[in-house]
C-alpha positions as CSV (number, residue, x, y, z in Angstrom):
1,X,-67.0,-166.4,-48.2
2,X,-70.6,-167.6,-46.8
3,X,-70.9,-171.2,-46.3
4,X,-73.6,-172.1,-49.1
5,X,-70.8,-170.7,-51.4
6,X,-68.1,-172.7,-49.8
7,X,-70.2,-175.9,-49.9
8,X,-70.7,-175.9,-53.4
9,X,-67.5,-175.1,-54.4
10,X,-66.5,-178.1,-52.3
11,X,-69.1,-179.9,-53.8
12,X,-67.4,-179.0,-57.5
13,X,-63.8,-179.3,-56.6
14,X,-65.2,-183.2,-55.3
15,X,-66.9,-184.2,-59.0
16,X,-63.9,-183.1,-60.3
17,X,-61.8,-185.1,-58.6
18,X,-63.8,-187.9,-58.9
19,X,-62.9,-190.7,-61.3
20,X,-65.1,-191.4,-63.9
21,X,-67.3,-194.6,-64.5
22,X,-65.3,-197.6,-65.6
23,X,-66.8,-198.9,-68.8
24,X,-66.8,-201.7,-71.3
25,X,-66.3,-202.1,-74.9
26,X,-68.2,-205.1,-75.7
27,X,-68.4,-206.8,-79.3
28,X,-71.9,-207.9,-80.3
29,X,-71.4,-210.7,-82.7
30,X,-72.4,-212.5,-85.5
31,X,-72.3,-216.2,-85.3
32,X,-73.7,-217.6,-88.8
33,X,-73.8,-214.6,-91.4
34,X,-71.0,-215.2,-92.9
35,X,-67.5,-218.0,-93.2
36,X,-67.0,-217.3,-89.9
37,X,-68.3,-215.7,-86.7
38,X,-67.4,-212.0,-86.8
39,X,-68.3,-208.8,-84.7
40,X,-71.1,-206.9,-86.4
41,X,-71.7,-204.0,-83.5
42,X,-69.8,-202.5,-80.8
43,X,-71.3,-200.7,-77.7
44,X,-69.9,-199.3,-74.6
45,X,-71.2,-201.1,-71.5
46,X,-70.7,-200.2,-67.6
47,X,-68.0,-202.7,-66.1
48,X,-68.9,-205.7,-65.1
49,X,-72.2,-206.2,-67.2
50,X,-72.1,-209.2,-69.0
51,X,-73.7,-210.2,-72.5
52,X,-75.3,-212.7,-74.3
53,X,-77.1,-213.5,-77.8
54,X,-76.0,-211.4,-81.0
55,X,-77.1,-211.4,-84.8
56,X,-80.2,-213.2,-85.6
57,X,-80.4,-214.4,-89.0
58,X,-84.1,-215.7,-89.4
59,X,-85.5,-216.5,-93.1
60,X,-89.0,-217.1,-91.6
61,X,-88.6,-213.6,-89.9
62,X,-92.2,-211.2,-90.7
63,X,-91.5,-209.5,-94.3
64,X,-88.4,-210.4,-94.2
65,X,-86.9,-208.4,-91.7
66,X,-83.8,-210.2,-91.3
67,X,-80.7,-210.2,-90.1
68,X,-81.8,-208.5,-86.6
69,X,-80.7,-208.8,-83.2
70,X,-81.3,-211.0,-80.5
71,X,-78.7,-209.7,-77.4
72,X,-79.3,-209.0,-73.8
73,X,-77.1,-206.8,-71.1
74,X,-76.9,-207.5,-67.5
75,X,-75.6,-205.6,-64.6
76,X,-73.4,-207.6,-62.0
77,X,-75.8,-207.5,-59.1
78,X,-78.4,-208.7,-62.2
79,X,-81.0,-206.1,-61.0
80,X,-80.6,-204.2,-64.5
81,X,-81.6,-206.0,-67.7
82,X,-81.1,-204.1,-71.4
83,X,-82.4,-206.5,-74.1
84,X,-82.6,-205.5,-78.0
85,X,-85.3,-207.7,-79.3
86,X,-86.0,-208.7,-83.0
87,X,-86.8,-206.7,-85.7
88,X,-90.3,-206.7,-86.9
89,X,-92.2,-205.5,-90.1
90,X,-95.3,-205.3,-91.5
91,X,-97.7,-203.6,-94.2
92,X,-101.2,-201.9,-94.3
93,X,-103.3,-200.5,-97.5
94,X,-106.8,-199.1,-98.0
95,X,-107.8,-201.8,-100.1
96,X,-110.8,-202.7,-97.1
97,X,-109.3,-205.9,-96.2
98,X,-109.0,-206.7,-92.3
99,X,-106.1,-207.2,-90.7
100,X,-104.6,-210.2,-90.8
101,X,-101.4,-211.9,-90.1
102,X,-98.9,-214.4,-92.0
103,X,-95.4,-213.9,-93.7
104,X,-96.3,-210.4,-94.0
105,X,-98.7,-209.5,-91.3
106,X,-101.5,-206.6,-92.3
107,X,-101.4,-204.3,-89.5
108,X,-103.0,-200.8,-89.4
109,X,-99.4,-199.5,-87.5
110,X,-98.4,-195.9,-89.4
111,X,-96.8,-194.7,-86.3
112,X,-93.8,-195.4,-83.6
113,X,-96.5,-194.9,-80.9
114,X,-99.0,-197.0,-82.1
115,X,-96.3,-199.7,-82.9
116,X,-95.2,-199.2,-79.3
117,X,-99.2,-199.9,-78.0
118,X,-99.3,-203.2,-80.1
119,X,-95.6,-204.4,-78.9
120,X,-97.0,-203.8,-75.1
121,X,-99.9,-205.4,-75.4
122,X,-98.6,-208.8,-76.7
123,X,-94.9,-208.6,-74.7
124,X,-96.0,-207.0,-71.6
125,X,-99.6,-207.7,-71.0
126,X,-101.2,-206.0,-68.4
127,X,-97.9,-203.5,-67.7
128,X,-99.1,-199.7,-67.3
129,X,-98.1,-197.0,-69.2
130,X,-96.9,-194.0,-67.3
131,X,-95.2,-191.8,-69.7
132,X,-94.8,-191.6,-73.8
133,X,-92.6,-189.6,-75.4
134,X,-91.3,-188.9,-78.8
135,X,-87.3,-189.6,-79.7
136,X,-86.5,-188.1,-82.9
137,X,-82.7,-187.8,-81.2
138,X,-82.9,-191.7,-81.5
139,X,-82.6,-191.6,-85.4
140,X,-79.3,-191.3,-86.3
141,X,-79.6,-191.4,-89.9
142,X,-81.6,-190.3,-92.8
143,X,-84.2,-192.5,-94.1
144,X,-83.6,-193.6,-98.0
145,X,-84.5,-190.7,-100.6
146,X,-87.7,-191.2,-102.4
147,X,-88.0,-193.2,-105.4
148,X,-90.5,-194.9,-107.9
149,X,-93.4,-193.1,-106.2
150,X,-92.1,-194.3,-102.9
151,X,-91.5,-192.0,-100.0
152,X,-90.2,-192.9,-96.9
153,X,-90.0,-191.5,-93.3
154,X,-88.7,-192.9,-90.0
155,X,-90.1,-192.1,-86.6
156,X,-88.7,-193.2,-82.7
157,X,-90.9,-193.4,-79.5
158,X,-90.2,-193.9,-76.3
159,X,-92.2,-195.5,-73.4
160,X,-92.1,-196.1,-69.5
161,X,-93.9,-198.8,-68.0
162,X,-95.0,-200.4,-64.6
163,X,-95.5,-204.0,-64.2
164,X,-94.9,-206.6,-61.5
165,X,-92.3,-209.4,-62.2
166,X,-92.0,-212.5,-60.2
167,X,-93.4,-210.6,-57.5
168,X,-90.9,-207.4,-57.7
169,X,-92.8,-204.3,-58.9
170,X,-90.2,-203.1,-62.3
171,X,-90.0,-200.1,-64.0
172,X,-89.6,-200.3,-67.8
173,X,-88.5,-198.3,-70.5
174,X,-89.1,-199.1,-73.9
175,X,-87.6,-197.3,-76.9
176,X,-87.9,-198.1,-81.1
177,X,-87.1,-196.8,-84.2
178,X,-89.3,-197.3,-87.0
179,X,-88.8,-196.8,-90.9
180,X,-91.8,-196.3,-92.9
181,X,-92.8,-196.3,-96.5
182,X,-95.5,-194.8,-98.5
183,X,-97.0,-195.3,-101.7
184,X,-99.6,-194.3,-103.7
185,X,-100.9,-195.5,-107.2
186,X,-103.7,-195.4,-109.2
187,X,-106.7,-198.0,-108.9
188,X,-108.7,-199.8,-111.4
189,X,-111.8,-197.5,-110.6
190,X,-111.7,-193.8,-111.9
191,X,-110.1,-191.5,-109.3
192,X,-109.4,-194.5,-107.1
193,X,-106.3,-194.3,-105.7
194,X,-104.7,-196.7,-103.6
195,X,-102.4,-196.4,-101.0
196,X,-99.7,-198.6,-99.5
197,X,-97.5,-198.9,-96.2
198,X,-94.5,-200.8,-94.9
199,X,-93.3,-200.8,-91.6
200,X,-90.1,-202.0,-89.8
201,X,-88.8,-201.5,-86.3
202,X,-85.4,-201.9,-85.7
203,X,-84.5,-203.7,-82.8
204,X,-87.1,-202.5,-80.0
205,X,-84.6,-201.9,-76.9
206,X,-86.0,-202.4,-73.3
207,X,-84.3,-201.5,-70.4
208,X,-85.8,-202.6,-66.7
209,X,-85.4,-202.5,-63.4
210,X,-86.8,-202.8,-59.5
211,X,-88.8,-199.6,-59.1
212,X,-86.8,-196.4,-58.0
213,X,-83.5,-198.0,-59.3
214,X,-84.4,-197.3,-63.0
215,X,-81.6,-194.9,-64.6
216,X,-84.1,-194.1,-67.4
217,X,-81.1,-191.9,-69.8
218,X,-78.9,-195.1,-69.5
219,X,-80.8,-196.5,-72.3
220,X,-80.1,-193.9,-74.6
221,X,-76.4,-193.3,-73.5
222,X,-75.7,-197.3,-74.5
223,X,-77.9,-196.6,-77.6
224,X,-75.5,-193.7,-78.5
225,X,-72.3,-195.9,-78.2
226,X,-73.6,-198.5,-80.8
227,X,-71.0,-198.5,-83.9
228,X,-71.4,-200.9,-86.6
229,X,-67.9,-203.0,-87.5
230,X,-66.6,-201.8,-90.5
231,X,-65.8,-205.0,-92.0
232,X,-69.3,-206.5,-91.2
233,X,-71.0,-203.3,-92.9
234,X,-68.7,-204.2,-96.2
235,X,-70.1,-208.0,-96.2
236,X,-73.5,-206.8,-95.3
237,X,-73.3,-204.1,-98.4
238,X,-72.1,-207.3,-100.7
239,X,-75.2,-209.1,-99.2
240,X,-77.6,-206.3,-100.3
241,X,-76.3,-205.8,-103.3
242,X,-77.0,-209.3,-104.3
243,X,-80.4,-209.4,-102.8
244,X,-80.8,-206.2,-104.8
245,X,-79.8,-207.5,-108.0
246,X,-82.0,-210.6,-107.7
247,X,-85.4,-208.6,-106.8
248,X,-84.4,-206.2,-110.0
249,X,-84.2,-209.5,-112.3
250,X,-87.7,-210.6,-110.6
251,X,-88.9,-206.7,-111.3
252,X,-87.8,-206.7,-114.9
253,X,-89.8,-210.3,-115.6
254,X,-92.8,-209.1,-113.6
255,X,-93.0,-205.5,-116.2
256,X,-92.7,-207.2,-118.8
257,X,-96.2,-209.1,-118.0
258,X,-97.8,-206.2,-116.9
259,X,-97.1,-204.4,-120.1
260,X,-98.0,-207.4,-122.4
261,X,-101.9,-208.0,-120.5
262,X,-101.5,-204.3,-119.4
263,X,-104.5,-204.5,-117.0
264,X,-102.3,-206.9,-114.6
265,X,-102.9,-205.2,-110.8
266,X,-98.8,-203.8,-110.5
267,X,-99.2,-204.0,-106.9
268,X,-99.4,-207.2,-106.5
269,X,-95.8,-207.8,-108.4
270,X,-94.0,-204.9,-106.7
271,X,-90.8,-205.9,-105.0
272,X,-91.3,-205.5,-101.3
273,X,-95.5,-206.9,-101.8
274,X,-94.4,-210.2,-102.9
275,X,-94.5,-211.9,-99.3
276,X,-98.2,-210.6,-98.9
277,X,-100.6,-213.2,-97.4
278,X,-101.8,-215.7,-99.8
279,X,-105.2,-215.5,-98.5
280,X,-105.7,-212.0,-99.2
281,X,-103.6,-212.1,-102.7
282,X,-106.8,-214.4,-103.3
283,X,-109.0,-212.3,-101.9
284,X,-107.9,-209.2,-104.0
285,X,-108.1,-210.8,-107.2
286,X,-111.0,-212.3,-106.9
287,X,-112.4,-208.9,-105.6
288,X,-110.6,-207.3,-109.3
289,X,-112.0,-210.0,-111.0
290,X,-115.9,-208.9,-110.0
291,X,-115.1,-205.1,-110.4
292,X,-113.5,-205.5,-113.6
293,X,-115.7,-208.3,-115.3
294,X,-112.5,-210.1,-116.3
295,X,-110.9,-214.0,-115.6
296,X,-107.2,-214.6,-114.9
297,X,-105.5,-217.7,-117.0
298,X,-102.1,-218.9,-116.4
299,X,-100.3,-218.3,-120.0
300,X,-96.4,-219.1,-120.0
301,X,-95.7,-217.8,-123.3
302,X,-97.1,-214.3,-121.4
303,X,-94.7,-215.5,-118.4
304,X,-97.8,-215.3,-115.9
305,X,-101.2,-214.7,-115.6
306,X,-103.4,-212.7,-117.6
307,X,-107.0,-211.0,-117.3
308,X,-109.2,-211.4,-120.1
309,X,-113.0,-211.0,-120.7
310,X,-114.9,-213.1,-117.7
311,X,-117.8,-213.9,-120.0
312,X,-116.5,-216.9,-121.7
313,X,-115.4,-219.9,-120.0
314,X,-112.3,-221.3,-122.2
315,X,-109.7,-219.8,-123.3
316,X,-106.3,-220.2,-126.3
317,X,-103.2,-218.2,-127.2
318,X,-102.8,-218.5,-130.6
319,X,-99.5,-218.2,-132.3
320,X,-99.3,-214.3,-133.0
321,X,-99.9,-213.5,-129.6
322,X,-103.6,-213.0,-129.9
323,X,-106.4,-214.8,-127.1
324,X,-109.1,-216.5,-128.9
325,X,-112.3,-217.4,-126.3
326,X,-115.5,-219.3,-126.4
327,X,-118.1,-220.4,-124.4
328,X,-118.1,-223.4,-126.1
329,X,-116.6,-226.1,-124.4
330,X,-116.7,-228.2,-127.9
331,X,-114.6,-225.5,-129.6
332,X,-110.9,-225.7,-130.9
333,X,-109.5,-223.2,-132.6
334,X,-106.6,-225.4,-133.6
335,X,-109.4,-227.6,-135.9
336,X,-112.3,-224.7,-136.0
337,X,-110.4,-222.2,-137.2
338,X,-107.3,-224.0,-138.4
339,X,-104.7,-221.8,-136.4
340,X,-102.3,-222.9,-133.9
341,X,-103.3,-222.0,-130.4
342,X,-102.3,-223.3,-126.7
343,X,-105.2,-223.8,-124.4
344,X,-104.6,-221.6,-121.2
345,X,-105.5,-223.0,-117.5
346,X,-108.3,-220.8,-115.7
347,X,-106.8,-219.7,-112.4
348,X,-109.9,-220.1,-109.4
């Protein structure tokens, strides 16, 4: 037998014999969701690492993107760091309007990449980007079927970065899963069509370290052990449900005033729009209101606002459901024509 032979039999017969890496199952928990605190995820960790954080329930959290996760890893010797950050979400349309931000921030992001550039640029200014990659074996399960219109599609990325910390130069890695949804409707213009995004990535995971010590695949193996507790799934599915039931009660009010004015603008009374910027809800209508020639008055007989003709400055419902309108500001129906009308409030 020649040596090289020998020597990597030896070699074999060595990492066979050699015991394997002493992990960790480690509970990542829930402290407030629920009656009591309760594990919600399990992962596999090396031994020794320790843990801190868990679920993040945060009603102010970006288009409502909430519960998330808020939980950190550390090796022993604390050189290793693997942090799953909060989720964040966001829309974008072609309506023209800039971005902007608020309890919904506008953001032109329709990919895990360019989600990836934005997160770098406001968590790890000034870090360099040495390698990108796509990740589809991070998405371990099928985005939701399409529905009402709505399509949807989910997309992972992956990123390795170099940056200076407390003056040790680190190596990053930087990994997310996105879920995206698309839309499409008509406009109030003929042909227009408009079109509308959502965006929310789960749990952006970073892993660091001192340069050269960076086990880049580690990431990915911990990723890979992540199981969610059966029990916490089943009060999580209650939760939804109930959530769900309450936006289809809000859905069922907001049709019915679409089909009584039936030139109401749907998109702005679509679950999952609601928690657009106020500003730009403004913006929009006022926008709709110079395109289309038309005035919006509060009427709660109608259960909302409805357009009518812009031309004439007041405005009545009268008791069959019919809008009366003048331009006189002298004129009441209720003595002029002796009907029964309610005046309606012009919404600026």
């Amino acid at each position: 037998m020649t040596k090289p032979i020998a020597l990597i039999l030896a070699l074999a017969a060595s990492l066979l014999a050699a015991p394997a890496l002493a992990s960790q199952r480690v509970a990542i928990i829930d402290p407030n969701g629920f009656e009591k605190p309760m594990p919600a995820q399990w992962v596999q960790l090396p031994a020794g690492w320790q843990t801190q954080g868990g679920v993040l329930w945060d009603q102010s959290a970006p288009c409502g993107a909430t519960p998330s996760l808020r939980w950190q890893a550390r090796s022993p010797d604390g050189s290793q760091l693997l942090t799953i950050h909060p989720s964040e979400a966001w829309t974008w349309d072609n309506l023209g309007f800039p971005p902007s931000q608020g309890n919904c921030p506008r953001q032109p992001i329709t990919s895990a990449r360019q989600y990836l550039e934005t997160w770098i640029r406001r968590q790890r200014p000034g870090a360099r980007v040495l390698d990108y990659r796509d990740r589809p074996d991070y998405v371990r399960s099928p985005p939701p079927p399409a529905a009402a219109g709505t399509t949807w599609r989910k997309e992972a990325g992956e990123v390795l970065l170099a940056y200076a910390a407390q003056g040790t130069e680190v190596r990053e890695v930087v990994a997310v899963v996105v879920l995206f949804s698309d839309m499409s409707m008509p406009g109030v213009m003929p042909g227009e069509v408009r079109r509308f995004m959502s965006g929310t990535a789960s749990g952006t995971t970073t892993l660091r370290a001192p340069a050269g010590r960076l086990e880049i695949e580690l990431l990915g193996r911990i990723a890979g052990t992540m199981q969610v507790d059966p029990q916490w799934q089943a009060r999580m599915d209650r939760h939804n449900r109930q959530v769900a039931s309450d936006g289809l009660r809000g859905q069922v009010a907001r049709g019915q005033i679409i089909s009584e004015t039936n030139r109401e603008i749907s998109d702005m009374n679509m679950r999952g729009w609601q928690d657009r910027n106020a500003a730009n809800d403004r913006m929009h209508d006022r926008s709709i209101d110079a395109i289309t020639g038309t005035t919006r008055y509060q009427d709660p007989a109608a259960g909302g606002a409805v357009r009518l003709d812009g031309f004439s400055d007041n405005a009545w419902r009268a008791a069959d459901g019919s809008y009366i309108q003048s331009d006189d500001p002298h004129f009441d129906p209720n003595r002029d024509l002796d009907t029964e009308a309610e005046r309606l409030e012009r919404i600026e």
